[in-house]
N, CA and C of each residue as an Amber inpcrd file, in Angstrom:
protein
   516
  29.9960000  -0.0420000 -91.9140000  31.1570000  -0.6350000 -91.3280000
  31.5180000   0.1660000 -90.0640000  31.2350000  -0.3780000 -88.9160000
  31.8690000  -0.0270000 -87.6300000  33.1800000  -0.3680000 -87.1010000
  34.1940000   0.6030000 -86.5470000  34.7780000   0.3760000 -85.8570000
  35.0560000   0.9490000 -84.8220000  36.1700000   0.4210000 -84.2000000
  36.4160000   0.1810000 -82.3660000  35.7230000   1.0720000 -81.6230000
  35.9510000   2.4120000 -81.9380000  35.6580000   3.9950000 -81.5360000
  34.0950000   3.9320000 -81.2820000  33.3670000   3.5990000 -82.8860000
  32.0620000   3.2670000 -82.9590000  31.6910000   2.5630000 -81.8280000
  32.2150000   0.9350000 -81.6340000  31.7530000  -0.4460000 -80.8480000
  32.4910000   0.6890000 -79.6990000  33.2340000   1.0530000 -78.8710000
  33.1020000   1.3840000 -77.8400000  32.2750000   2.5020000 -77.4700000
  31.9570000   3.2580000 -78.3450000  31.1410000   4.3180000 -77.9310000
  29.3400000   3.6270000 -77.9930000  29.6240000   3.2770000 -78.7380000
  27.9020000   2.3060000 -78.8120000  27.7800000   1.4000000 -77.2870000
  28.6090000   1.3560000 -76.7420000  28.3320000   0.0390000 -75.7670000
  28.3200000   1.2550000 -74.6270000  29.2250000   2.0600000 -74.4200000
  29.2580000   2.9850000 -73.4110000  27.6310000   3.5200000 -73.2760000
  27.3610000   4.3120000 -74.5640000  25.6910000   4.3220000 -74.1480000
  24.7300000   3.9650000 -73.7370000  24.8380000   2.5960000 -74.3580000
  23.9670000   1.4660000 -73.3250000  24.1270000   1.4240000 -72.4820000
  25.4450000   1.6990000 -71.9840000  25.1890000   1.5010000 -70.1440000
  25.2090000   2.7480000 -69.2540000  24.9420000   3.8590000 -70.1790000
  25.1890000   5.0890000 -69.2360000  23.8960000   5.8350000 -69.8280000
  23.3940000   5.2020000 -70.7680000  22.5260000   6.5420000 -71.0900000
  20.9770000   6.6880000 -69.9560000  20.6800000   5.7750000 -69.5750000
  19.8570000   5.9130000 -68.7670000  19.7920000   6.7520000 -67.5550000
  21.2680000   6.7890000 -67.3010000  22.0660000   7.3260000 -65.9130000
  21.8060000   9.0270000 -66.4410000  22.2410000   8.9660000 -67.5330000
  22.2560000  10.5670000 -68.2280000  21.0200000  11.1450000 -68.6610000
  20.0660000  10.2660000 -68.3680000  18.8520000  11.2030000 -68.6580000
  18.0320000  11.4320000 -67.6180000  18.4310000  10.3620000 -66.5680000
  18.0280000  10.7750000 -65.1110000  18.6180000  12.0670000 -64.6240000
  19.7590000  12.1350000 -64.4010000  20.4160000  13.1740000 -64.5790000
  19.8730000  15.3020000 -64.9830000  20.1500000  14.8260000 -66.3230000
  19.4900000  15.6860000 -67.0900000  17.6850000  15.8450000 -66.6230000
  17.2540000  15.1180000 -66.1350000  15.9030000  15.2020000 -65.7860000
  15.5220000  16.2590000 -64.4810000  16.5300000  15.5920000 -63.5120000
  16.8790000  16.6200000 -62.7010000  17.6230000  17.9100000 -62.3770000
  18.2460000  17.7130000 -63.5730000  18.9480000  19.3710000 -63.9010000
  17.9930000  20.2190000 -65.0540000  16.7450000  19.9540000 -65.3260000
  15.9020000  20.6030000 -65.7780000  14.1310000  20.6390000 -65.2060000
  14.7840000  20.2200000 -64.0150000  13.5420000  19.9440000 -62.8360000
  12.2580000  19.6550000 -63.3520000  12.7520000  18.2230000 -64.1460000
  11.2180000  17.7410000 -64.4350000  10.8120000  17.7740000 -66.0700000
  11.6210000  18.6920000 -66.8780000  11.2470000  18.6350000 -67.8560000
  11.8040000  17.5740000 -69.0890000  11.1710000  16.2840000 -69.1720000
  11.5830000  15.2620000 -69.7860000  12.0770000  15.7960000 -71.3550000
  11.5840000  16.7370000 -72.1860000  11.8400000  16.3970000 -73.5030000
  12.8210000  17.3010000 -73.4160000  12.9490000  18.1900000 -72.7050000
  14.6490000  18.6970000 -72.2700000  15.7400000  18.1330000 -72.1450000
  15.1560000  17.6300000 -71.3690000  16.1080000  16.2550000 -70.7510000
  16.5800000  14.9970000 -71.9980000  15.9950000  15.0470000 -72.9960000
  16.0540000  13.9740000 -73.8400000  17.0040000  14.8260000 -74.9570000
  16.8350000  16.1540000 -75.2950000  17.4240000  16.9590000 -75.7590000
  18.7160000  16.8680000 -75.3690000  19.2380000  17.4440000 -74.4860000
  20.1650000  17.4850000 -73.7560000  21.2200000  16.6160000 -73.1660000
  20.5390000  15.3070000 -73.3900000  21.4010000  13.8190000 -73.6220000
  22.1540000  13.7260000 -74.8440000  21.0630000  13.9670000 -75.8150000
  21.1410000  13.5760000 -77.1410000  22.5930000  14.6690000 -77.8170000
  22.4530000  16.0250000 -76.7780000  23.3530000  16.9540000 -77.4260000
  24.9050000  16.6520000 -76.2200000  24.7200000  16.2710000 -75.6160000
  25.8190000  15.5160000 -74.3530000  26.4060000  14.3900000 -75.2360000
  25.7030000  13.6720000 -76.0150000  26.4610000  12.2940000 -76.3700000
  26.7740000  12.6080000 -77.9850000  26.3050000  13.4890000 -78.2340000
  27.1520000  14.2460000 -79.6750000  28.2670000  14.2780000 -79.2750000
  28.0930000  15.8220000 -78.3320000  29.9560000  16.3950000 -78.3420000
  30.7810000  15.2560000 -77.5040000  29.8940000  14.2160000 -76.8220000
  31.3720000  13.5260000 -76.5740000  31.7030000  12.2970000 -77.5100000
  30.5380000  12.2230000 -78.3900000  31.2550000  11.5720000 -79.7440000
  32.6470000  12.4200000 -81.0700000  32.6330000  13.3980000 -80.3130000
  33.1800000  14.1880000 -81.3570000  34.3410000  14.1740000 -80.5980000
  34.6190000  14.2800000 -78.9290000  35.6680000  14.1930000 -78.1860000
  35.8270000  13.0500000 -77.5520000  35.5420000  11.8290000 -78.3010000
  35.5700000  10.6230000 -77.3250000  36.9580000  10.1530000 -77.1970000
  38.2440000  10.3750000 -78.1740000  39.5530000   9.8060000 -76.9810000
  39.6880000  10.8860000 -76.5810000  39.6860000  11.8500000 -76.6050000
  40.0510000  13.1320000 -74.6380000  38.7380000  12.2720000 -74.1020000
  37.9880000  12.1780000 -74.1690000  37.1750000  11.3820000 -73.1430000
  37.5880000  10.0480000 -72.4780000  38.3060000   9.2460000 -73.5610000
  38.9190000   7.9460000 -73.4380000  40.0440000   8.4450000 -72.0340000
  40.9030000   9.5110000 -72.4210000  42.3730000  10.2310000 -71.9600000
  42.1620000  10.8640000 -71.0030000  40.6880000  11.3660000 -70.2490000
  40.0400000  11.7740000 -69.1080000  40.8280000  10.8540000 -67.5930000
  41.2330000  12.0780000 -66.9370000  41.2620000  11.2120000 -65.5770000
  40.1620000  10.9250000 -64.7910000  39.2110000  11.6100000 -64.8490000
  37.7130000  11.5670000 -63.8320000  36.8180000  11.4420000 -65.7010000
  36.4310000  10.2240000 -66.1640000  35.3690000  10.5890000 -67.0260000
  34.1200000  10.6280000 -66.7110000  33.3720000  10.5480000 -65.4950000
  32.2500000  10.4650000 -64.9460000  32.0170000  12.1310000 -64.3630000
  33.2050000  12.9180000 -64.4890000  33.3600000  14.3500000 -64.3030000
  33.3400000  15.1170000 -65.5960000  33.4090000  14.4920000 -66.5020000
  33.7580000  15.0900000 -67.6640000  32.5480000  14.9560000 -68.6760000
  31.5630000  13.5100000 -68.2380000  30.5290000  13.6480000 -68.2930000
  29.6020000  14.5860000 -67.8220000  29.5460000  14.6270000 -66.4880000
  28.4390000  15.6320000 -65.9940000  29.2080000  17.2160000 -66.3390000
  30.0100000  17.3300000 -66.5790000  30.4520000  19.0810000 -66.5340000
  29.7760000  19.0110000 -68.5400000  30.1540000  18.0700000 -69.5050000
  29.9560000  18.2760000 -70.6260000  27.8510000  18.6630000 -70.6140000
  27.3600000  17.3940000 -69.7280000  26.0520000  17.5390000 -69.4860000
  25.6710000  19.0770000 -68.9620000  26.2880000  19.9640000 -68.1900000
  26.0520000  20.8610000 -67.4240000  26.0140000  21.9360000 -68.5470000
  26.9140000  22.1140000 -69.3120000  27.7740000  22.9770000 -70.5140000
  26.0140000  22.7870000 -71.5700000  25.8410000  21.6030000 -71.8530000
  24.4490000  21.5710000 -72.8090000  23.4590000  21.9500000 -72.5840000
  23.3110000  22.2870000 -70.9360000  21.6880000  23.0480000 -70.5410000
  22.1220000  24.3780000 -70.3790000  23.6510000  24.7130000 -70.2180000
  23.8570000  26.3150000 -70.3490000  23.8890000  26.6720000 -71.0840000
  24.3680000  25.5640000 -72.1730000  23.6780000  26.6180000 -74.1780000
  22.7070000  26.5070000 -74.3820000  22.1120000  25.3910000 -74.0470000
  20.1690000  25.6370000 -74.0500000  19.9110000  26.9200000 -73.5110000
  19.7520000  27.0800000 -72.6520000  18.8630000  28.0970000 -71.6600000
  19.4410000  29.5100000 -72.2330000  20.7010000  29.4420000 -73.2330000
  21.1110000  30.5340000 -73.9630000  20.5420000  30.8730000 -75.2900000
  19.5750000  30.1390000 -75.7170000  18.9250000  30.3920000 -77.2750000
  18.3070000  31.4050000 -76.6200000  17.9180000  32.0010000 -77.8720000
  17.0380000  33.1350000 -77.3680000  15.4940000  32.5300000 -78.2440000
  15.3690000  31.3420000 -78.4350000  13.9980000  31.1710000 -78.7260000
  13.4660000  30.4000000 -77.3760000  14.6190000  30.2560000 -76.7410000
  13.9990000  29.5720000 -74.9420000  13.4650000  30.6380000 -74.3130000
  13.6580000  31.9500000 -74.6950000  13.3200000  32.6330000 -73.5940000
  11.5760000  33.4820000 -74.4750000  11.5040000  33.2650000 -75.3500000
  10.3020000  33.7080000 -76.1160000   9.2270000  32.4910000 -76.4070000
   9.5940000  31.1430000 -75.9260000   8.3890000  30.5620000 -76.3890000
   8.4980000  29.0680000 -75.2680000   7.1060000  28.7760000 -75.1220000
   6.6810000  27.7460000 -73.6810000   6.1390000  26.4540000 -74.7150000
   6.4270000  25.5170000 -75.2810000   6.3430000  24.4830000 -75.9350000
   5.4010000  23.5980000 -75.2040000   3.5800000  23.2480000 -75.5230000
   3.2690000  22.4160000 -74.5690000   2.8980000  21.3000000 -75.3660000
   2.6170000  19.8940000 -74.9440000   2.2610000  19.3890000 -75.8430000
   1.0620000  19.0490000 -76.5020000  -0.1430000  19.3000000 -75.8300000
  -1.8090000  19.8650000 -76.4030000  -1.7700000  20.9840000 -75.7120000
  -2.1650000  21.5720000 -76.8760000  -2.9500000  22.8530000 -76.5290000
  -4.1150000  22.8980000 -75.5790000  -4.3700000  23.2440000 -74.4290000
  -5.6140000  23.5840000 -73.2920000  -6.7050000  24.0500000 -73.9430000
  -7.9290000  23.8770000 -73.5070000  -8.8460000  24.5520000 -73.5500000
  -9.0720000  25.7560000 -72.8090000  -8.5200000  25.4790000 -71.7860000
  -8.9280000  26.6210000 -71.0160000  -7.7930000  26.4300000 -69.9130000
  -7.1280000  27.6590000 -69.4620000  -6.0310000  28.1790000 -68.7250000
  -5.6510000  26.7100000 -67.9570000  -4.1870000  26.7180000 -67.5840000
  -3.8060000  25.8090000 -66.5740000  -4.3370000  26.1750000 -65.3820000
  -4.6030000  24.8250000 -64.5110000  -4.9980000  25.3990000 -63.0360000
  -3.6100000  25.2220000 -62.3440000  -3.7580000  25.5580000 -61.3980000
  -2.4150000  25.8410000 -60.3590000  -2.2790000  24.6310000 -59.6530000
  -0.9060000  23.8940000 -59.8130000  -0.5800000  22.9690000 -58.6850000
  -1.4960000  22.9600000 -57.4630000  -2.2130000  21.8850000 -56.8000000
  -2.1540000  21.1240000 -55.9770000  -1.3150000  21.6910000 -54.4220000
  -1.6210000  22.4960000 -53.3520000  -0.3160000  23.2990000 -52.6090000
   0.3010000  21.7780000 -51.9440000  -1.0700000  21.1110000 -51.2790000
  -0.3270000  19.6390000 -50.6530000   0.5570000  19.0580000 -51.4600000
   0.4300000  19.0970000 -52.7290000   1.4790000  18.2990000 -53.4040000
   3.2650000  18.9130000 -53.2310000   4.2620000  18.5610000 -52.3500000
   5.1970000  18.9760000 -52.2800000   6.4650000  18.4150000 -53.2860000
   6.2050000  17.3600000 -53.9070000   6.8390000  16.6890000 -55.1080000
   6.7840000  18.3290000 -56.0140000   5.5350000  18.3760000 -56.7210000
   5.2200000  19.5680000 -57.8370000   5.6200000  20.6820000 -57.0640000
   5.2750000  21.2210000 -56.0840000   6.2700000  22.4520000 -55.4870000
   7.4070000  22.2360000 -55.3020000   8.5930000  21.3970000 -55.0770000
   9.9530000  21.4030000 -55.1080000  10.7720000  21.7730000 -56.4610000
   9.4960000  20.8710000 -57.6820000   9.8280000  20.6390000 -58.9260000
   9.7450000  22.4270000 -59.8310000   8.2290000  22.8660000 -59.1390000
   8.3690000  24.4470000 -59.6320000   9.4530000  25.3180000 -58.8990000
   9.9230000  25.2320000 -57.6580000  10.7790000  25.7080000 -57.1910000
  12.1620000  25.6680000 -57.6800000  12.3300000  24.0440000 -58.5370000
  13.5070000  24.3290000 -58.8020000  14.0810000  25.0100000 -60.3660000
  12.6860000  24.6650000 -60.6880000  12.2530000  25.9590000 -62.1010000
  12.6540000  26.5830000 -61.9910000  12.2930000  27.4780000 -60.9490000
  12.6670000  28.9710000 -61.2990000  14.1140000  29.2780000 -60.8530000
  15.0850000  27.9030000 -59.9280000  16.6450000  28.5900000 -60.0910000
  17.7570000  28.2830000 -61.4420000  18.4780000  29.3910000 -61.4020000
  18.9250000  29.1240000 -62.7260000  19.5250000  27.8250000 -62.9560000
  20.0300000  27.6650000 -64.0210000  20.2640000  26.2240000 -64.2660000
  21.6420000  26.2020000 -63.9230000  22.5860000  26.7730000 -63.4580000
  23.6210000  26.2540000 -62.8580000  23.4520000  26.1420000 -61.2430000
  22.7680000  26.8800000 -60.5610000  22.6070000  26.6330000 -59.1770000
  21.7670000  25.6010000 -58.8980000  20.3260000  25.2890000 -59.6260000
  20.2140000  23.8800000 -59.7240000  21.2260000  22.7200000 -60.2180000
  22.1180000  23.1070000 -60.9320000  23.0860000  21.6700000 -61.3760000
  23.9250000  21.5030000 -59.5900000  24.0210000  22.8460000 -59.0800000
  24.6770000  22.8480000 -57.8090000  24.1270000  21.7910000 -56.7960000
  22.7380000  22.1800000 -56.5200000  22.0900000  21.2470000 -55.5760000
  21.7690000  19.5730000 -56.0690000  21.9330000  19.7140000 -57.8240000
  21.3820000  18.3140000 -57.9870000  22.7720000  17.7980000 -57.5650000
  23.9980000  17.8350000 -58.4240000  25.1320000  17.2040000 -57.8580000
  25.6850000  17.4340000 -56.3030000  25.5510000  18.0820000 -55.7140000
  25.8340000  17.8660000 -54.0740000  24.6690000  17.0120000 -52.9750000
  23.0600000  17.2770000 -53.5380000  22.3770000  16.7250000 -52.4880000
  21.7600000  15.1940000 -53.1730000  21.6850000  14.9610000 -54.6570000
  21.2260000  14.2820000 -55.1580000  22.3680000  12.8510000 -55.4640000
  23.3290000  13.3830000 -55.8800000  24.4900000  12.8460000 -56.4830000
  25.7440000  12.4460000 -55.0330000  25.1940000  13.3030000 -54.2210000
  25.8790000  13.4590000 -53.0880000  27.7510000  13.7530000 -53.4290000
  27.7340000  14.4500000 -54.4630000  29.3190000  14.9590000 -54.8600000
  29.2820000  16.1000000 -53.3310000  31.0960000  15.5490000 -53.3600000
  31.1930000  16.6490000 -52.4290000  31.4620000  18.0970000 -53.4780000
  32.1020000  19.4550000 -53.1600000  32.3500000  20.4840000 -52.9980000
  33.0740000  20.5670000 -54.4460000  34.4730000  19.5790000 -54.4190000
  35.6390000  19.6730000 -55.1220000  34.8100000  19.3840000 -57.0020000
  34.6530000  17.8890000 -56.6050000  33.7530000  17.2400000 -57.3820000
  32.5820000  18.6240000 -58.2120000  31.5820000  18.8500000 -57.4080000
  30.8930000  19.6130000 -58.1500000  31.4790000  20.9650000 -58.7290000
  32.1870000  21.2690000 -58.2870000  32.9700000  22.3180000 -58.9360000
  34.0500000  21.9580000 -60.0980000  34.1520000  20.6050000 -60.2040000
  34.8430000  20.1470000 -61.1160000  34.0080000  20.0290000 -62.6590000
  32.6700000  19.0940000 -62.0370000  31.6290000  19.5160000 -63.0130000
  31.0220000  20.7580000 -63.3480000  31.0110000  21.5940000 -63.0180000
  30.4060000  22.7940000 -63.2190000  31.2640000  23.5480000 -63.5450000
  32.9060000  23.6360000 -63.4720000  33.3350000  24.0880000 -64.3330000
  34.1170000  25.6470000 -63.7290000  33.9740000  25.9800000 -61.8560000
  34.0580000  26.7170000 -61.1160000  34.7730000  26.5160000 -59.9240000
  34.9430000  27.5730000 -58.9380000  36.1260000  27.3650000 -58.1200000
  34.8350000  26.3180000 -56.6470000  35.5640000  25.7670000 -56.2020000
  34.7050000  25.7340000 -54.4030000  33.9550000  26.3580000 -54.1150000
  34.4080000  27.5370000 -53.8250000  34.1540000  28.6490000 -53.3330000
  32.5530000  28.9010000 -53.9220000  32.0460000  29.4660000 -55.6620000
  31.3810000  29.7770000 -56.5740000  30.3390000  28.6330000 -55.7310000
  30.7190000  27.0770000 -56.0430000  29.9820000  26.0860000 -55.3840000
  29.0060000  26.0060000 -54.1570000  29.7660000  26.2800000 -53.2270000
  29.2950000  27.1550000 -51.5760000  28.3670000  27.6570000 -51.8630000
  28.6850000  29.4050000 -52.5350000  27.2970000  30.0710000 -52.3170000
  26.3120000  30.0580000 -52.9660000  26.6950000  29.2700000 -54.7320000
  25.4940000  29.0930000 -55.2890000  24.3430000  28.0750000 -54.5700000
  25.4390000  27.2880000 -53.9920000  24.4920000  26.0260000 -53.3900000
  23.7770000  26.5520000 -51.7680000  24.3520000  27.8430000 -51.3930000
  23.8040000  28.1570000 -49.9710000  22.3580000  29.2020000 -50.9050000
  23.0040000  29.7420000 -51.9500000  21.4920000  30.5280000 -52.3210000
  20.4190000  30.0730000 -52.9190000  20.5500000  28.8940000 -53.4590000
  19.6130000  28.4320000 -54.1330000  18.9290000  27.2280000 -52.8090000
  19.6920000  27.1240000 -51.8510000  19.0260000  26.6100000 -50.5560000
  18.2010000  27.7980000 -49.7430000  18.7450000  28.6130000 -49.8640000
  17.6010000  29.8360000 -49.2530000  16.3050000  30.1920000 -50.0140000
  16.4770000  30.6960000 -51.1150000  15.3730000  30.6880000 -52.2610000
  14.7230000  29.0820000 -52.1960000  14.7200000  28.0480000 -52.7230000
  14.2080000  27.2270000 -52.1470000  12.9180000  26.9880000 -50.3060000
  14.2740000  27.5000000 -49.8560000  13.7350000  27.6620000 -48.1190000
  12.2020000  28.2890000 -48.1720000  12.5340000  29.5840000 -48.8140000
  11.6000000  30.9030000 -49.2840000  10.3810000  30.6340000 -50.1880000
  10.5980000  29.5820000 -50.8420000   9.0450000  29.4580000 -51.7010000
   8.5960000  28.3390000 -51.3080000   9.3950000  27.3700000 -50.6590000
   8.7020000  26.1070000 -49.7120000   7.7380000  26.2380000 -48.8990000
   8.5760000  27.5170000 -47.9000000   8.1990000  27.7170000 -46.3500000
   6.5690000  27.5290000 -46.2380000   5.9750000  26.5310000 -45.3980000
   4.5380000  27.1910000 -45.1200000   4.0610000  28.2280000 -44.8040000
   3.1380000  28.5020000 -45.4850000   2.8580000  30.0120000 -45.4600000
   2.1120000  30.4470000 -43.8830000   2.5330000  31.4810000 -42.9690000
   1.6860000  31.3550000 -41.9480000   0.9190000  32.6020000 -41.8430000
  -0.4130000  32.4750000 -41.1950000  -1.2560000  33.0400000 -41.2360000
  -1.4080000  33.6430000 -39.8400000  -1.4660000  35.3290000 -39.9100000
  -2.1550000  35.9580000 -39.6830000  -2.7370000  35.9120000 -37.9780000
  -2.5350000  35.8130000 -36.8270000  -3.4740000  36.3210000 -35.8060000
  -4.2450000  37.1850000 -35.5970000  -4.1940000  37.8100000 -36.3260000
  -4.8320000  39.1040000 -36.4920000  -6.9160000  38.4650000 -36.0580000
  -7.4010000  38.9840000 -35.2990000  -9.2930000  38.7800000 -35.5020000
  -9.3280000  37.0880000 -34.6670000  -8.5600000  36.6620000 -34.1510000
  -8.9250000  35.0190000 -33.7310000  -9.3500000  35.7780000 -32.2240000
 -10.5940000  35.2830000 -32.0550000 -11.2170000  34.7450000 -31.2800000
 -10.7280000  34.4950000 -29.7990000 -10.7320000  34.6590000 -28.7150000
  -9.7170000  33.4950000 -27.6140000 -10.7350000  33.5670000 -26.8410000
């Protein structure tokens, strides 16, 4: 037996959950079963808080900051930081990205920033939130916003950059 709470929260999913795993896809740069994780633990706690969610003035803020909050307790287990989950086992070592491929280098690049300075760049350059907004989701002042989002644009800058080579021995 369902009611209202149920039928509105059931219908809300349908029309947002797709939105939320795109999302989540890009705030774990690429890693889908993260990302599926991390929905799944997003649409818990806001089943558990769905009228303050109902009672929300921005709920599309309250979404992404609750989404933001679930990859910062992820990335806080301490079995995330001891074990790499693949899904077949290799025969033999991974080979290394492809360098032309700049899709897979943006995607390892954004690996390695932490997961709130990536939530920074996904909601300001992706989402195109301004300043206020992403700091609303994330849960921090402006300010915090700014420089996480100016450092994780430099680091970025830094493992993008083409690499240049050397004059050293050329010929003229």
């Amino acid at each position: 037996m369902t009611n209202e709470r149920d039928e509105q929260f059931h219908s809300f999913v349908l029309s947002h959950r797709a939105g939320l795993v795109r999302t989540a896809t890009l705030l774990t740069a690429g890693d889908a079963h993260l990302a599926e994780d991390l929905v799944q633990s997003t649409l818990t706690k806001l089943y558990v808080a769905w009228p303050a969610f109902r009672r929300a003035d921005n709920p599309e803020g309250y979404l992404r900051r609750t989404l933001v909050n679930a990859l910062t307790d992820e990335k806080r287990r301490w079995w995330r930081r001891h074990e790499r989950p693949v899904a077949d086992l290799p025969d033999r070592p991974h080979a290394e990205p492809d360098p032309d491929d700049r899709s897979d280098g943006l995607r390892l690049a954004l690996r390695e920033l932490p997961p709130r300075m990536r939530a920074a760049l996904v909601f300001r350059y992706f989402y195109d939130l301004d300043v206020a907004d992403t700091a609303d989701a994330l849960g921090c002042s402006e300010g915090t916003v700014k420089s996480q989002t100016a450092r994780a644009l430099d680091r970025l800058r830094t493992v993008l950059a083409p690499t240049e080579l050397p004059l050293t021995g050329v010929i003229r």
